[in-house]
N, C-alpha and C positions, 0 to 999 in steps of 0.2 A: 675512484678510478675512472678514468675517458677511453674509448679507444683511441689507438695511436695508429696514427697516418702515417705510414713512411714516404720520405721526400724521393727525389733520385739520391741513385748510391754516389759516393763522393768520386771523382775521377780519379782523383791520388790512393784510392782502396782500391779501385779497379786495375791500376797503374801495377801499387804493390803485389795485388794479388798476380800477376800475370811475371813477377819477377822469379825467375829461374831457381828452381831449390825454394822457395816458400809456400812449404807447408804447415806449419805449427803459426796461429794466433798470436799477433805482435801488434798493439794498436798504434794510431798513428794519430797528429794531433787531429787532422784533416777531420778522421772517423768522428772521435767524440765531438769534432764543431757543428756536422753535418745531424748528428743524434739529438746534440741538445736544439738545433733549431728545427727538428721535423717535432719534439716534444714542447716545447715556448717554454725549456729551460725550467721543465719542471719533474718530478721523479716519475716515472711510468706505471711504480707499483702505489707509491702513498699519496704522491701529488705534492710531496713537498718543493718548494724552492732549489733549485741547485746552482749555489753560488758558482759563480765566474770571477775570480779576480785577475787583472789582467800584471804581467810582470811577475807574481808571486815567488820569490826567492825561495820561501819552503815546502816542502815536502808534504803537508797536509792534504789528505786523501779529501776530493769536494764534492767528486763523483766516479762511479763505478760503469762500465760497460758491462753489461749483463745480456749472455746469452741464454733465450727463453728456453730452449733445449740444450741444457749444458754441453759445455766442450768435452767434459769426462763420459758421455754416456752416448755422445751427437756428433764422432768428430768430422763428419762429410758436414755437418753446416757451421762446422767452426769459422768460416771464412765468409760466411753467409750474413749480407746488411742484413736480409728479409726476417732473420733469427736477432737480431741485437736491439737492443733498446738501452737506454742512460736512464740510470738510475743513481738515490741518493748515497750519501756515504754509510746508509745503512745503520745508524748506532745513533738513538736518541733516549733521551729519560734512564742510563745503563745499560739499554736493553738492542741487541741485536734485530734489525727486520729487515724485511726487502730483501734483496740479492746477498745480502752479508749473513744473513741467516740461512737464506734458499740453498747457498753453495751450488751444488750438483744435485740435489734433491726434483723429482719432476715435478712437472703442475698439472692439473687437468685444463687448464683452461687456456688461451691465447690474448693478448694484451693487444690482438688487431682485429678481433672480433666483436663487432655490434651488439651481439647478444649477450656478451656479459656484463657491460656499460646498461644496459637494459634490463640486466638482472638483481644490479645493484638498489636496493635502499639503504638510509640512514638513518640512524637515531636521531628524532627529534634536542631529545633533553640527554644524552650524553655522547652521540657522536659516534656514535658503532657502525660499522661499514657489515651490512650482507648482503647473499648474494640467496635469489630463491632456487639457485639448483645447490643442492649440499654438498656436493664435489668441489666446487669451485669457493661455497664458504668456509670447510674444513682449508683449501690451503691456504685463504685469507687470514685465517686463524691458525694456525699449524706452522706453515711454511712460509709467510709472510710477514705472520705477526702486525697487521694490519690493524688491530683493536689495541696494540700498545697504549696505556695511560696517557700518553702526551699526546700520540697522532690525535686520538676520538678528541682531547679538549682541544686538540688545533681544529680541528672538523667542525666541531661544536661552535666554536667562536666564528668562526668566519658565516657559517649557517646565524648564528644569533646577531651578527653585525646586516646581513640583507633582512632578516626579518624586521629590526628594529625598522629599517628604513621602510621598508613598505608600511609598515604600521601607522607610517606619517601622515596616511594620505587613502582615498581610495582610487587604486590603482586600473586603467584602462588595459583591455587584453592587448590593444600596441604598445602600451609602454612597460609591460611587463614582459613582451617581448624585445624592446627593444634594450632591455636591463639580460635579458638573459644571451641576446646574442652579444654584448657585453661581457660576459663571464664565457663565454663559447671562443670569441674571437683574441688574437694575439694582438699585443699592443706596437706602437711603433717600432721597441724593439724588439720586437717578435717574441713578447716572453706572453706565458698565458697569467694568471693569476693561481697561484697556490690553491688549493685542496675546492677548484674550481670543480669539479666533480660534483660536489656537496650541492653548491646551488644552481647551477644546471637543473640537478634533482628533483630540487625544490621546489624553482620555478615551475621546472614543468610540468609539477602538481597541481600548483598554481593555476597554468593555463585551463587544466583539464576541469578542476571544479570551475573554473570562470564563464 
C-alpha cells in the first residue's frame, strides 16, 4: 500500500454535484477517470493492476469506487472526491478483499496518510503486508483481507523479480535510487507499476543499510 495523492476534483463532479435535487451518490465516467489517474491505475487497497479496456460491450465489474468512510454510516461525505478512492474488483483466488469485502465496515486508518505507507513492511519469503500499529494491521487482515494466498505470492514475486536484479551487480546508492524513483514514478501512461509498494520498501531498506 502507497499513500494516495488526490489530483484536482473532476469539473464534471463538481458540475454534477451542484445539479439541483442531487443528493444520493451516482457515479459518472468523468469520476472513475479522474481516481484512476490520481491512483497510476492501480488498486488503493492491494496495488493491484486495474484494467481499463476501452469500448468494452460487457458488463464485467474492472473497478469499484470505494468510499473510505462509507456512504451507509458517512452520508455528508458521500459526495465528497476527498473520501473516494478506485479500487480493484475485489474477488481474487475465491476470495473477497478490498472494498468488496469492507462494504460499510470502518477502518482505522486513511489511504492519504504518510504514516501508514511508513508503517507498512513485508514479508521477505512469503509476501505478507504489516503494518506496526495493530489497528491498522487487524484491518489489513480483518477487513481487507490484504494477506489473501494470491495477493502475498503477487507481492512476493515482484519483490523476488527486483531482488534477482540487483543481485547482478553491486549496486551504487544512485543507482539504486534511481531504480527506486522508477517504481515511485508513473509511466508515460500515467500507470504506476503493480504491488509497487513492495519495492519502494525494499529499496528503501536498501538505501538505509548502504
Amino acid at each position: 500500500m502507497i499513500k494516495i495523492v488526490k489530483g484536482a476534483e473532476p469539473q464534471e463532479w463538481i458540475a454534477k454535484k451542484r445539479t439541483p435535487g442531487f443528493t444520493d451518490y451516482e457515479p459518472i465516467p468523468e469520476l472513475r477517470a479522474a481516481l484512476l489517474k490520481d491512483q497510476g491505475f492501480i488498486c488503493g487497497y492491494c496495488m493491484r493492476r486495474i484494467p481499463v479496456v476501452k469500448n468494452d460491450p460487457g458488463n464485467i465489474e474492472r473497478s469499484k469506487i470505494e468510499h473510505v468512510q462509507s456512504r451507509e454510516h458517512f452520508q455528508h461525505l458521500q459526495l465528497e472526491y476527498s473520501n473516494m478512492i478506485i479500487c480493484c474488483p475485489g474477488f481474487i483466488n475465491s476470495n473477497e478483499h478490498c472494498d468488496k469485502l469492507k462494504k460499510s465496515s470502518p477502518i482505522s486508518f486513511s489511504p492519504f496518510d504518510v504514516n501508514v505507507e511508513r508503517s507498512i513492511s513485508y514479508g521477505s519469503k512469503d509476501g505478507k503486508i504489516s503494518s506496526s500499529n495493530m489497528d491498522w494491521n487487524k484491518d489489513f487482515n480483518n477487513v481487507l483481507a490484504l494477506n489473501n494466498s494470491l495477493l502475498k505470492l503477487n507481492r512476493k514475486q515482484a519483490l523476488e523479480g527486483v531482488r534477482l536484479r540487483l543481485q547482478q551487480k553491486n549496486w551504487r546508492k544512485a543507482e539504486l535510487e534511481s531504480i527506486l524513483n522508477e517504481w515511485k514514478s508513473k509511466d508515460a501512461d500515467g500507470k504506476l507499476k503493480p504491488y509497487c509498494g513492495v519495492i519502494i520498501w525494499y529499496i528503501n531498506r536498501k538505501l538505509k543499510i548502504s
